[in-house]
Each structure stands twice: as C-alpha cells, then as structure tokens.
KOLTILO-141828 format. One record per atom (N, C-alpha, C, O): residue number from 1; residue in one letter; atom name; x, y, z. Coordinates in Angstrom, 1 decimal. Atoms other than C-alpha are relative to their C-alpha. Layout:
+-----+--------+-------+--------+--------+--------+
| num | residu | atome |     xx |     yy |     zz |
+-----+--------+-------+--------+--------+--------+
| NUM |      A |    CA |      X |      Y |      Z |
...
+-----+--------+-------+--------+--------+--------+
//
This chain:
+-----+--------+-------+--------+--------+--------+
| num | residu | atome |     xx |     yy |     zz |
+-----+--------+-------+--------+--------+--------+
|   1 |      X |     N |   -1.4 |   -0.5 |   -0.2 |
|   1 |      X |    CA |    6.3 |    8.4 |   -5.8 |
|   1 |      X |     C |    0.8 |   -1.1 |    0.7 |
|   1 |      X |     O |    0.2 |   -2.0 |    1.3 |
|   2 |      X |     N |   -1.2 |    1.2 |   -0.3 |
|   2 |      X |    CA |    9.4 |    6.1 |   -4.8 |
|   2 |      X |     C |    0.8 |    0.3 |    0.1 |
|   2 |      X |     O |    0.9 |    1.1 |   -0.8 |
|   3 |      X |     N |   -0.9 |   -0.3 |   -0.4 |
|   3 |      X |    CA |   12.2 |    6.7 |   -3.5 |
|   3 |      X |     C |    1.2 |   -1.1 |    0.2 |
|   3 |      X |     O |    1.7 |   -1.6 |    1.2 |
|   4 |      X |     N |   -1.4 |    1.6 |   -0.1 |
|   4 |      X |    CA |   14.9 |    4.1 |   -5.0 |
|   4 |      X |     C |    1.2 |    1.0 |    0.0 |
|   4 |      X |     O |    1.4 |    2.0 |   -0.8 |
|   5 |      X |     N |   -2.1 |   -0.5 |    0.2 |
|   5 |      X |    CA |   18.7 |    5.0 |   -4.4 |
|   5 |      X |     C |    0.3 |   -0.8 |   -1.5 |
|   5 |      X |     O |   -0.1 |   -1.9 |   -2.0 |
|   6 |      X |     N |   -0.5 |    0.4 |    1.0 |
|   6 |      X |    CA |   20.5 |    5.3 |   -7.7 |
|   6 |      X |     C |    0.7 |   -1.6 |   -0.2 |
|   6 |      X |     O |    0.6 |   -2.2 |   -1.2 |
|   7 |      X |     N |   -1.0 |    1.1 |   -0.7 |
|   7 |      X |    CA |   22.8 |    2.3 |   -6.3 |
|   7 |      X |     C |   -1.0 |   -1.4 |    0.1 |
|   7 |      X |     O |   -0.7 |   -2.5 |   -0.2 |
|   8 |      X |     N |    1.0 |    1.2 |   -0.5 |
|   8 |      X |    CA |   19.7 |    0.3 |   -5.3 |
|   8 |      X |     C |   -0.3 |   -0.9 |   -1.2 |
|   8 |      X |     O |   -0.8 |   -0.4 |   -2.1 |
|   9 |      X |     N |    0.7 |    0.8 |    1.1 |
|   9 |      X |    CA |   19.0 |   -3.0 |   -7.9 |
|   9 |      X |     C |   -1.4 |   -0.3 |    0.2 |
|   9 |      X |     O |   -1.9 |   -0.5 |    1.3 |
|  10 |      X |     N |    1.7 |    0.4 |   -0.5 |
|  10 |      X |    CA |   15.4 |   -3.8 |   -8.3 |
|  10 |      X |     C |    0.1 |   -0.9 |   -1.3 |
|  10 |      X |     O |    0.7 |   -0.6 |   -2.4 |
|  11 |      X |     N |    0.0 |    1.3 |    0.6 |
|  11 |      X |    CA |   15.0 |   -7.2 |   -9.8 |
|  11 |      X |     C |   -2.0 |   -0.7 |   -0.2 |
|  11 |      X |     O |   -2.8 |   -0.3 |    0.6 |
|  12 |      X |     N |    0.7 |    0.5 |    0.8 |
|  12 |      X |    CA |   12.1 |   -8.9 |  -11.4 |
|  12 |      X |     C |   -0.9 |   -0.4 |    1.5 |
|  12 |      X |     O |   -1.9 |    0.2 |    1.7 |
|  13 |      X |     N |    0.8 |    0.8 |   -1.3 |
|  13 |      X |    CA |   11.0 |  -11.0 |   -7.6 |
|  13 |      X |     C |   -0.2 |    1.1 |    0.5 |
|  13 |      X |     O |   -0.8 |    0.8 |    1.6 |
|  14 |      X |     N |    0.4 |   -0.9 |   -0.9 |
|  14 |      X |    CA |   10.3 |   -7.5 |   -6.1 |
|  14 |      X |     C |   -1.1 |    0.7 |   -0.5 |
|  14 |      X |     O |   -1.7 |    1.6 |    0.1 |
|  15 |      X |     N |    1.0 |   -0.1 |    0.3 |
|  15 |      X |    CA |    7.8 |   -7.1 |   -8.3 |
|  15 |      X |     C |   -1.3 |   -1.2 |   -0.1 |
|  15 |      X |     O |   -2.5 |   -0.9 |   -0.2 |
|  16 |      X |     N |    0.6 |    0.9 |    0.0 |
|  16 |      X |    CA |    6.6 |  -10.4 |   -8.3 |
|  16 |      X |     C |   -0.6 |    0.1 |    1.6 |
|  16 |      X |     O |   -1.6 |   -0.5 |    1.7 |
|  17 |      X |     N |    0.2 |    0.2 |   -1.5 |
|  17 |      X |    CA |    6.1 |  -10.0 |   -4.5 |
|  17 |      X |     C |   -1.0 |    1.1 |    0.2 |
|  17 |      X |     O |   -1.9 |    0.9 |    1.0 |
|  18 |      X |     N |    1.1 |   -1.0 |   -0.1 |
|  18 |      X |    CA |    4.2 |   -6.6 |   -4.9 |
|  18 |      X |     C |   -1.2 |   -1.2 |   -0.3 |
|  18 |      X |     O |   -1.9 |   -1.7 |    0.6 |
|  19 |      X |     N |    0.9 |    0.5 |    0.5 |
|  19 |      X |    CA |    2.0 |   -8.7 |   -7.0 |
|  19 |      X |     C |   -0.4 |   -1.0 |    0.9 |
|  19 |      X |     O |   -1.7 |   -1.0 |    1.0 |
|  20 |      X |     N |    0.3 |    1.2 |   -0.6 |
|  20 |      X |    CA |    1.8 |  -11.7 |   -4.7 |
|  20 |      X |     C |   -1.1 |    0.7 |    1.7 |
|  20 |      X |     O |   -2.0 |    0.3 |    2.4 |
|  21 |      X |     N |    0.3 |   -0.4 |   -1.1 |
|  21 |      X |    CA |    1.0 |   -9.4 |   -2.0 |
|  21 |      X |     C |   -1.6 |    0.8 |    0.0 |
|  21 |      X |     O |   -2.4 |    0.7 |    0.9 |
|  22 |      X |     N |    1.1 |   -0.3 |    0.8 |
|  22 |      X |    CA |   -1.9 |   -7.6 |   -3.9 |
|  22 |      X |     C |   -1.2 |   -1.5 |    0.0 |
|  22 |      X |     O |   -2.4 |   -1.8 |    0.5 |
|  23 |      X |     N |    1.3 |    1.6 |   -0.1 |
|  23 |      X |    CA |   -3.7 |  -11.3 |   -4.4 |
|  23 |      X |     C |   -0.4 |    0.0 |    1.2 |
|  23 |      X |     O |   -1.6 |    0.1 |    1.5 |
|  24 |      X |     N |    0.3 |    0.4 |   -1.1 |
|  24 |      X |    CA |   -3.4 |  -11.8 |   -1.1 |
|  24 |      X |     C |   -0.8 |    1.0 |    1.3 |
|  24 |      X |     O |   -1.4 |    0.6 |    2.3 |
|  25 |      X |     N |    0.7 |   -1.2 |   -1.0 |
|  25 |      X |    CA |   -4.9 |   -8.5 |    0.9 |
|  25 |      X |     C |   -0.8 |    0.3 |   -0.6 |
|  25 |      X |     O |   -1.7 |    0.7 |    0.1 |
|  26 |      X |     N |    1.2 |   -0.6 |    0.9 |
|  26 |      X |    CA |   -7.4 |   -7.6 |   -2.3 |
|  26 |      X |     C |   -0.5 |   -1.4 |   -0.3 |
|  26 |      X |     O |    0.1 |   -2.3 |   -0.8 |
|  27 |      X |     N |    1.0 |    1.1 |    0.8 |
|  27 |      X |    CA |  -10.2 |   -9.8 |   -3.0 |
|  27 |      X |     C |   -0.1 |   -0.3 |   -1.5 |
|  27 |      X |     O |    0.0 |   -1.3 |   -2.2 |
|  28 |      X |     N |    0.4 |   -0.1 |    2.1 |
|  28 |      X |    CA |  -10.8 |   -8.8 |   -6.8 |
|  28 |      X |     C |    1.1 |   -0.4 |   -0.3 |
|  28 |      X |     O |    1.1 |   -0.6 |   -1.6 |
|  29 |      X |     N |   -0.6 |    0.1 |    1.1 |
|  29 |      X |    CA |   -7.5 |   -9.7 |   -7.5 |
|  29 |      X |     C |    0.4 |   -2.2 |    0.5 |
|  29 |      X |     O |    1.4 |   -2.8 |    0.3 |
|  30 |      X |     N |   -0.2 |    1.7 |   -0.5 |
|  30 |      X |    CA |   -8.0 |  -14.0 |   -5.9 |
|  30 |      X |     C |   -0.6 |   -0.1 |   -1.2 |
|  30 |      X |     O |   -1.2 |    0.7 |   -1.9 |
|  31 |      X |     N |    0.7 |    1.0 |    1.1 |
|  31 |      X |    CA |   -9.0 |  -16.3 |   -8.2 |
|  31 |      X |     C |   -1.5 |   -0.7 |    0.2 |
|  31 |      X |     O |   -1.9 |   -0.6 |    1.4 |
|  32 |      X |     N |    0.9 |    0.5 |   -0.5 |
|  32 |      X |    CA |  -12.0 |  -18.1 |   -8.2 |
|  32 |      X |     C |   -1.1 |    0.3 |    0.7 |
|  32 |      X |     O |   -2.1 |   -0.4 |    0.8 |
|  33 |      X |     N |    1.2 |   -0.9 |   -1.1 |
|  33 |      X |    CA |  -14.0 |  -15.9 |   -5.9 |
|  33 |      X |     C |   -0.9 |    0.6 |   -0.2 |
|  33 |      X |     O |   -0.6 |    1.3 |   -1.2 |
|  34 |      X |     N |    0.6 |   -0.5 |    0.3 |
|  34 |      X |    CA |  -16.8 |  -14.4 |   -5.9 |
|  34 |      X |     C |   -0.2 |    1.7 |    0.3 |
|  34 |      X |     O |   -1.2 |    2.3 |    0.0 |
|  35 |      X |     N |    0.0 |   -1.6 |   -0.7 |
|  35 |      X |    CA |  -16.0 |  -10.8 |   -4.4 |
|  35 |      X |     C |    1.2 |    0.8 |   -1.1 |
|  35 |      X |     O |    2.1 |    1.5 |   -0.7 |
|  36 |      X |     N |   -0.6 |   -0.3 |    0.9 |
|  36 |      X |    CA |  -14.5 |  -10.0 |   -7.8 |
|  36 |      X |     C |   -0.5 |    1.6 |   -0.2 |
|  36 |      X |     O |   -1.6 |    1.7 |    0.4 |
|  37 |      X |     N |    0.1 |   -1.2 |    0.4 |
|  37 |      X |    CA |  -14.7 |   -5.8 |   -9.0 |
|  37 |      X |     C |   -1.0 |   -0.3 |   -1.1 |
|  37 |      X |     O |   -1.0 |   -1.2 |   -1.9 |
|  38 |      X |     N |    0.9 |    0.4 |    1.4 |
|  38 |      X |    CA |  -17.5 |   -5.5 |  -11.2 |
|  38 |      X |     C |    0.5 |    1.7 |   -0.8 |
|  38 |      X |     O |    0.7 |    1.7 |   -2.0 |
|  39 |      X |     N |   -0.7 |   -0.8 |    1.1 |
|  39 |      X |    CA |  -16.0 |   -2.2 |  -12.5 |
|  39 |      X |     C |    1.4 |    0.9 |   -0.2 |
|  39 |      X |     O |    1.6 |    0.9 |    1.0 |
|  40 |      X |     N |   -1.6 |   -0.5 |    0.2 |
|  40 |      X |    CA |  -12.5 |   -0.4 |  -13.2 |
|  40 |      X |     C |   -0.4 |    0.7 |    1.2 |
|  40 |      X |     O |    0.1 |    0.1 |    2.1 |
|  41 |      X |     N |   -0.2 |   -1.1 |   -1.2 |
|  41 |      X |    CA |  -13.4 |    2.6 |  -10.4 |
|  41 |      X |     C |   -0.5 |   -1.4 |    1.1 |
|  41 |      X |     O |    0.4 |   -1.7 |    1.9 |
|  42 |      X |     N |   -0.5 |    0.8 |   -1.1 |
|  42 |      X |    CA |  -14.3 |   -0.2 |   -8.1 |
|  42 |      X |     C |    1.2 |   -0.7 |    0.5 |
|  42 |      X |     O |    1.7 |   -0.9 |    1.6 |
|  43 |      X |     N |   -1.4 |    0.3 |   -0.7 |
|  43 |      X |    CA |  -11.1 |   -1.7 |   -8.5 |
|  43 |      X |     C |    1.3 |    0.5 |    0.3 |
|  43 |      X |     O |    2.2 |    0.0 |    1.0 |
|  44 |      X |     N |   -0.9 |   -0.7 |   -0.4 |
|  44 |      X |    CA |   -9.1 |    1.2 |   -8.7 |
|  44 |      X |     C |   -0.2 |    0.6 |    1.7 |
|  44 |      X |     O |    0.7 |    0.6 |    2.5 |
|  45 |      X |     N |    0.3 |    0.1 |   -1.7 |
|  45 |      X |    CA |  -10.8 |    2.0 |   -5.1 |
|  45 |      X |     C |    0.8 |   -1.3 |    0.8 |
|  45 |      X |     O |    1.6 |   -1.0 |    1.7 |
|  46 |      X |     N |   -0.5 |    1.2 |   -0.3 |
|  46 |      X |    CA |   -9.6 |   -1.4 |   -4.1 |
|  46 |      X |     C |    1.3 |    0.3 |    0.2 |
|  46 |      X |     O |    1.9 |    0.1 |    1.2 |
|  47 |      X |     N |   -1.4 |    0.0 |    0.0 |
|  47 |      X |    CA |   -6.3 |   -0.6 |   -5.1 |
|  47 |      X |     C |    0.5 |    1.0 |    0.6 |
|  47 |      X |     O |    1.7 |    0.8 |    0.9 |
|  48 |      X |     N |   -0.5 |   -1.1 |   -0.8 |
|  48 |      X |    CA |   -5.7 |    2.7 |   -3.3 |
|  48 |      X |     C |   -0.3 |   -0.4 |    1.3 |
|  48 |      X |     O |    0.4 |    0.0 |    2.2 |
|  49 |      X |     N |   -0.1 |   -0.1 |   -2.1 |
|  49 |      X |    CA |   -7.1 |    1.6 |    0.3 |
|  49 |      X |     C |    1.2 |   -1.2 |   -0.3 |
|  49 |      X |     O |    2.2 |   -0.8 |    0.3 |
|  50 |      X |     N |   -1.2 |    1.1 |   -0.5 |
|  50 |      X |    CA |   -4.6 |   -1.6 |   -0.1 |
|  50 |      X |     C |    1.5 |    1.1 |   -0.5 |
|  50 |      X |     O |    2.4 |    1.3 |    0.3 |
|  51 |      X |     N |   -1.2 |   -1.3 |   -0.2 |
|  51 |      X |    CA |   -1.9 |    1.3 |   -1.5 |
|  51 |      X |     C |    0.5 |    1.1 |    1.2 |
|  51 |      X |     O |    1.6 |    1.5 |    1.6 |
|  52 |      X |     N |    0.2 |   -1.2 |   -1.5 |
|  52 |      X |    CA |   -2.8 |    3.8 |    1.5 |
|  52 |      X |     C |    0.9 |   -1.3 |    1.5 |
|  52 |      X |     O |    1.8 |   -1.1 |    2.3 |
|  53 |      X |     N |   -0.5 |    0.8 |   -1.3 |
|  53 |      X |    CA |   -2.2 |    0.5 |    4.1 |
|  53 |      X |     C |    1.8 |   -0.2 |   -0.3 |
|  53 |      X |     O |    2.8 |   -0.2 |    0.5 |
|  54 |      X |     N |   -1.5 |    0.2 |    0.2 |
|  54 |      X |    CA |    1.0 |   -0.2 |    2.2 |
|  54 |      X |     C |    0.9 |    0.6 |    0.7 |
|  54 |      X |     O |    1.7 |    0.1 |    1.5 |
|  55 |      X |     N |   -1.4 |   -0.9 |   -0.1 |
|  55 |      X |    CA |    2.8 |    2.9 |    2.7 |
|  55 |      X |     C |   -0.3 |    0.8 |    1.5 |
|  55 |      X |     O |    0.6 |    1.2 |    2.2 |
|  56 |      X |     N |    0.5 |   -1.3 |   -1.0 |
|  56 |      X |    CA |    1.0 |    5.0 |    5.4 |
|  56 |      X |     C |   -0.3 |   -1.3 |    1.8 |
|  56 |      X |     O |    0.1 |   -0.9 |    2.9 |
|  57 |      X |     N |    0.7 |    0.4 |   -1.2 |
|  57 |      X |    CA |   -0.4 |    2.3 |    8.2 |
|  57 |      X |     C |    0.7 |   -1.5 |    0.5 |
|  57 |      X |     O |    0.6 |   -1.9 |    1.6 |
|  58 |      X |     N |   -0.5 |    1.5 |   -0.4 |
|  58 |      X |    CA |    1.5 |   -1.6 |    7.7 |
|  58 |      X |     C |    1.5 |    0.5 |    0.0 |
|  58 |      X |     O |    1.9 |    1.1 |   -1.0 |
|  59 |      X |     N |   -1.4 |    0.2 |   -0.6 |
|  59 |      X |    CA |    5.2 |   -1.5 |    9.4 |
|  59 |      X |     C |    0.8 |   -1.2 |   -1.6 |
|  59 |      X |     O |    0.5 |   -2.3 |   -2.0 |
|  60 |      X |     N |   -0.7 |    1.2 |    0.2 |
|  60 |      X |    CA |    7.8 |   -2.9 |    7.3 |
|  60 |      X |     C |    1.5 |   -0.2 |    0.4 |
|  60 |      X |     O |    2.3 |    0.7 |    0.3 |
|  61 |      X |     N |   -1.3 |    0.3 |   -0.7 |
|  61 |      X |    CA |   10.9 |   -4.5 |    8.9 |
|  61 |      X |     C |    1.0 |    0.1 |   -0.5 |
|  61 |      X |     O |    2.1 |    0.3 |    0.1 |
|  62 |      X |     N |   -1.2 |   -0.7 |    0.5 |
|  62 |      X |    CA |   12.9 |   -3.7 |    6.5 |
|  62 |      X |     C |    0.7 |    1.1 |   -0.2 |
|  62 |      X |     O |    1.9 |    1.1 |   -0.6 |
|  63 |      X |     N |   -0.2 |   -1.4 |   -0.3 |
|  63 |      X |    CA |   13.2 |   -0.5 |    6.8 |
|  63 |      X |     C |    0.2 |    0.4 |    1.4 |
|  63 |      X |     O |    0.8 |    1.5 |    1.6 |
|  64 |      X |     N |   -0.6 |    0.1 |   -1.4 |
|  64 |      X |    CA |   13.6 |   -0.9 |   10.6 |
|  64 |      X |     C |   -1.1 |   -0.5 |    0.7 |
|  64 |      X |     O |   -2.1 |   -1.0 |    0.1 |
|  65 |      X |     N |    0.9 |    0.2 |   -1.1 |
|  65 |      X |    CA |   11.6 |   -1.7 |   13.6 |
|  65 |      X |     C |   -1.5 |    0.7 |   -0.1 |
|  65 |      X |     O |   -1.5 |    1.8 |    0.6 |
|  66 |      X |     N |    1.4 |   -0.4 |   -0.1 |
|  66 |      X |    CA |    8.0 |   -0.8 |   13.2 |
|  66 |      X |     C |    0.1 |    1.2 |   -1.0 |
|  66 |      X |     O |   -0.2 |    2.2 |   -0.4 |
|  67 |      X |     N |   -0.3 |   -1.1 |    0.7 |
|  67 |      X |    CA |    8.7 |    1.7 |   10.3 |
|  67 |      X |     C |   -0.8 |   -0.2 |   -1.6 |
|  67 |      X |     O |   -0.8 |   -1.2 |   -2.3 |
|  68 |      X |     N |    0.8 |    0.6 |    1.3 |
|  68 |      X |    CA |    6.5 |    2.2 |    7.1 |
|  68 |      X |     C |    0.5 |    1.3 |   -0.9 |
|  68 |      X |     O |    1.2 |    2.2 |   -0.5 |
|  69 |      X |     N |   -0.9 |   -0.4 |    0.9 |
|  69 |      X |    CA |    7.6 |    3.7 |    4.0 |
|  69 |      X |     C |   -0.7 |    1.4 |    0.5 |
|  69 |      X |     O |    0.1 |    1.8 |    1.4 |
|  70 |      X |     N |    0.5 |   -1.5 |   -0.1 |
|  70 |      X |    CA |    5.8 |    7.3 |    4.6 |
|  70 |      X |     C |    0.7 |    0.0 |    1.3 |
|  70 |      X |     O |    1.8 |    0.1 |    0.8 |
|  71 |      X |     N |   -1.1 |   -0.2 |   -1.1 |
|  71 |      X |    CA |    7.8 |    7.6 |    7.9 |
|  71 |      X |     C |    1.3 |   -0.1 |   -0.5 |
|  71 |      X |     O |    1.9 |    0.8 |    0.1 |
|  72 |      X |     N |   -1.1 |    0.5 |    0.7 |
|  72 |      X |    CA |   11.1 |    6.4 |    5.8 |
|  72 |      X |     C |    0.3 |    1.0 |   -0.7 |
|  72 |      X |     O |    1.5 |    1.4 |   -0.8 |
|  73 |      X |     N |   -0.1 |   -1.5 |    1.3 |
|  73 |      X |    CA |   10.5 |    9.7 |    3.4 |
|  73 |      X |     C |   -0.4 |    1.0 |    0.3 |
|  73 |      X |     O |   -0.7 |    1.9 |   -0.4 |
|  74 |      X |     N |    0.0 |   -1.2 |   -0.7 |
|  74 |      X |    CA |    9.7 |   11.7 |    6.4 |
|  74 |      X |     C |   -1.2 |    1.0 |   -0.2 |
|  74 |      X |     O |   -1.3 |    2.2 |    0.0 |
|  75 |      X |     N |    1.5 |   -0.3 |    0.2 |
|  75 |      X |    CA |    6.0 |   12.1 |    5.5 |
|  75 |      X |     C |   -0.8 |    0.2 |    1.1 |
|  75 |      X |     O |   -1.7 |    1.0 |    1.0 |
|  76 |      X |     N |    0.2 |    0.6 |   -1.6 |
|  76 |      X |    CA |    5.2 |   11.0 |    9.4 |
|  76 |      X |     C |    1.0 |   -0.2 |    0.7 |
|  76 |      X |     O |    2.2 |   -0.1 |    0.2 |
|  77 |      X |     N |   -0.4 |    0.1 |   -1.1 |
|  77 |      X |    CA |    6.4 |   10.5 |   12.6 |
|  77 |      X |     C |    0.0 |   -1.6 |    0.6 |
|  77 |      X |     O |    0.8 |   -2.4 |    1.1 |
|  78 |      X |     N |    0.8 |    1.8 |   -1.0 |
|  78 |      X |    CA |    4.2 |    7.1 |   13.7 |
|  78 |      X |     C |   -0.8 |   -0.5 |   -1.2 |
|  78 |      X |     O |   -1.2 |   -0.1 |   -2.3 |
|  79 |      X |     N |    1.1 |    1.2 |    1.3 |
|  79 |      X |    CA |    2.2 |    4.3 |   11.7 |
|  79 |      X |     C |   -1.3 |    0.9 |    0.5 |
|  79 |      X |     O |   -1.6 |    1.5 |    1.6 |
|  80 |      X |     N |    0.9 |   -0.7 |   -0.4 |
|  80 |      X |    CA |   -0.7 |    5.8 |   11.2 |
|  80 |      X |     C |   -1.3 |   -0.9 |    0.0 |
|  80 |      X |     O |   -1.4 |   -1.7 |   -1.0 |
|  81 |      X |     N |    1.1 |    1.4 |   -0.5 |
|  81 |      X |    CA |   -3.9 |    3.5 |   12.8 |
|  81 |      X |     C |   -1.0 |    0.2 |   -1.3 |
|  81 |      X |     O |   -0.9 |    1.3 |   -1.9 |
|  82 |      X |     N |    1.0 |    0.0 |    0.9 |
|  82 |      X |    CA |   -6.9 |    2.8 |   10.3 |
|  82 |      X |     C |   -0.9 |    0.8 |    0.8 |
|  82 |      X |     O |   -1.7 |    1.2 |    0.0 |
|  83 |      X |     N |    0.8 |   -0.6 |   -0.3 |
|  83 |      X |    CA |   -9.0 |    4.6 |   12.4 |
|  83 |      X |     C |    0.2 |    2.0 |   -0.1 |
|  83 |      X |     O |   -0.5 |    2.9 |   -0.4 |
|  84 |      X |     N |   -0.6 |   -1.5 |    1.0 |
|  84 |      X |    CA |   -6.5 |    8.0 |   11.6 |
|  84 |      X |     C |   -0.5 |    0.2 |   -1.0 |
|  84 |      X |     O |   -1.1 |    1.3 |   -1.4 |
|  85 |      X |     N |   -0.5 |   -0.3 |    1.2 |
|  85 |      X |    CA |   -6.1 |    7.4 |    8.7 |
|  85 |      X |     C |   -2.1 |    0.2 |   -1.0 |
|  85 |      X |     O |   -2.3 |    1.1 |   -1.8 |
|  86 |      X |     N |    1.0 |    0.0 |    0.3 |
|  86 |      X |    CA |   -9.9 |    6.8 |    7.6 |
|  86 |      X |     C |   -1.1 |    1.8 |    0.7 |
|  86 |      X |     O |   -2.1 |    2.4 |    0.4 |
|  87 |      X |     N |    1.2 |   -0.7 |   -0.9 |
|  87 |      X |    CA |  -11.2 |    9.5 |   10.1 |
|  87 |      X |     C |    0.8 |    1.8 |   -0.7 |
|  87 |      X |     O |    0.2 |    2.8 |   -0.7 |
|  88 |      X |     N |   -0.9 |   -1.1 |    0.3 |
|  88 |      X |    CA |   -8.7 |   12.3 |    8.7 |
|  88 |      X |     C |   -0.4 |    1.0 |   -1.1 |
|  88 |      X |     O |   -0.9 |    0.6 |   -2.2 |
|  89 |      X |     N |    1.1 |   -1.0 |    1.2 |
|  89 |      X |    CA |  -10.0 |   15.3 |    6.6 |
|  89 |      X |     C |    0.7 |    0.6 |   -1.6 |
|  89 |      X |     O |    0.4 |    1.3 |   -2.6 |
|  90 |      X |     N |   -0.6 |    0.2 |    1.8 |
|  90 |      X |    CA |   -7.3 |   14.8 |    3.9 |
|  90 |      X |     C |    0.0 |   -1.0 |   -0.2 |
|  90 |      X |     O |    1.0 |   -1.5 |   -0.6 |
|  91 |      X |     N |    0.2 |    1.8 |    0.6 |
|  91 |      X |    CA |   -8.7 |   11.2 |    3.4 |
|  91 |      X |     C |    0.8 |    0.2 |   -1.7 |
|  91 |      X |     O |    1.8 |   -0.2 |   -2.2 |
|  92 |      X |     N |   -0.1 |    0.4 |    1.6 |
|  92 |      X |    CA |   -9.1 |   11.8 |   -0.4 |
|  92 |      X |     C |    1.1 |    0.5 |   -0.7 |
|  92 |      X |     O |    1.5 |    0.2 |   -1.8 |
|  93 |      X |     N |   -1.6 |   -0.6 |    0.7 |
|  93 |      X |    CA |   -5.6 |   14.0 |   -0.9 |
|  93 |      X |     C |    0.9 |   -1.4 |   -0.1 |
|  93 |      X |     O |    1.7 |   -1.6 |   -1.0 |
|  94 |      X |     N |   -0.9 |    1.2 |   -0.1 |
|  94 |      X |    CA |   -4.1 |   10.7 |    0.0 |
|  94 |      X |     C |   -0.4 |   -0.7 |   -0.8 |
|  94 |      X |     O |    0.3 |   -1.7 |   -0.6 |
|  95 |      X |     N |    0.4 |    0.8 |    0.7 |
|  95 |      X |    CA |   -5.7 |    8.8 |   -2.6 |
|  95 |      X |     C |    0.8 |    0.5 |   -1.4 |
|  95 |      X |     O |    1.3 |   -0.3 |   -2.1 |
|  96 |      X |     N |   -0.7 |    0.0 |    1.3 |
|  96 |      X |    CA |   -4.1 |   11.0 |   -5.6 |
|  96 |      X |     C |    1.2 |   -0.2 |    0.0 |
|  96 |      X |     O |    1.8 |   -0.2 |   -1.1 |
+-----+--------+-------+--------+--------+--------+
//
C-alpha cells in the first residue's frame, strides 16, 4: 500500500533509486556474488525483511526527522527496533 498525493509526480529516478537501493541492502540482488537466492521463496523472503526495514524500522528524512513511512500513515508512533520488530507476535501479518 502507498500513499502518493494525487498532486504528487513520481518520475522514472524514484524508481530507479528503489532499485539502487534493493542491490545495495539485499545480497541476491549484487552482481557477481556468491550469496545469490537459489529459489523464488528465498528471494521473496529476502525481499520482505528488506521491505519490513523500509517502511517499519529505517528513518527517512524526508518525511521529517527520524520518521519512517509506517509512522507517516499513522501505523506507529516510534521507529520500530529490529529487535521489536523480529520479536513481535504479528511478525508474519507484516509480511502480507
């Protein structure tokens, strides 16, 4: 779910930057390496803890001072720590 203002443009580099940003925090998706996904559910796993840190646990400044999108859409209060967020007994609700 997303929450763009009708008003808001979303341009071509703001996806290129998801993407850039994806290479760079997930292994399977570097080049070259050998910590590559050997299958689709491993890399879809892959892709939801680096989705969960996205929105739920990494601050982004854009949105204000220490503020991450699930706080932004009034999901939360506070960044929630990887030790929350892992130890929490709706881990796997947050994954769908």
């Amino acid at each position: 779910f997303t929450a763009i203002s009708p008003t808001a443009e979303v341009h071509a580099n703001h996806n290129e930057a998801q993407n850039a940003a994806i290479r760079r925090r997930c292994s399977a998706y570097r080049r070259r390496q050998n910590l590559y996904a050997k299958t689709t559910a491993g890399l879809q796993r892959s892709l939801d803890v680096q989705r969960l840190i996205h929105n739920w646990v990494r601050p982004h400044w854009g949105l204000g001072a220490k503020t991450t999108p699930a706080m932004a859409m009034g999901f939360t209060t506070h960044p929630i720590s990887m030790a929350e967020l892992l130890n929490s007994r709706g881990f796997q609700a947050l994954l769908l």
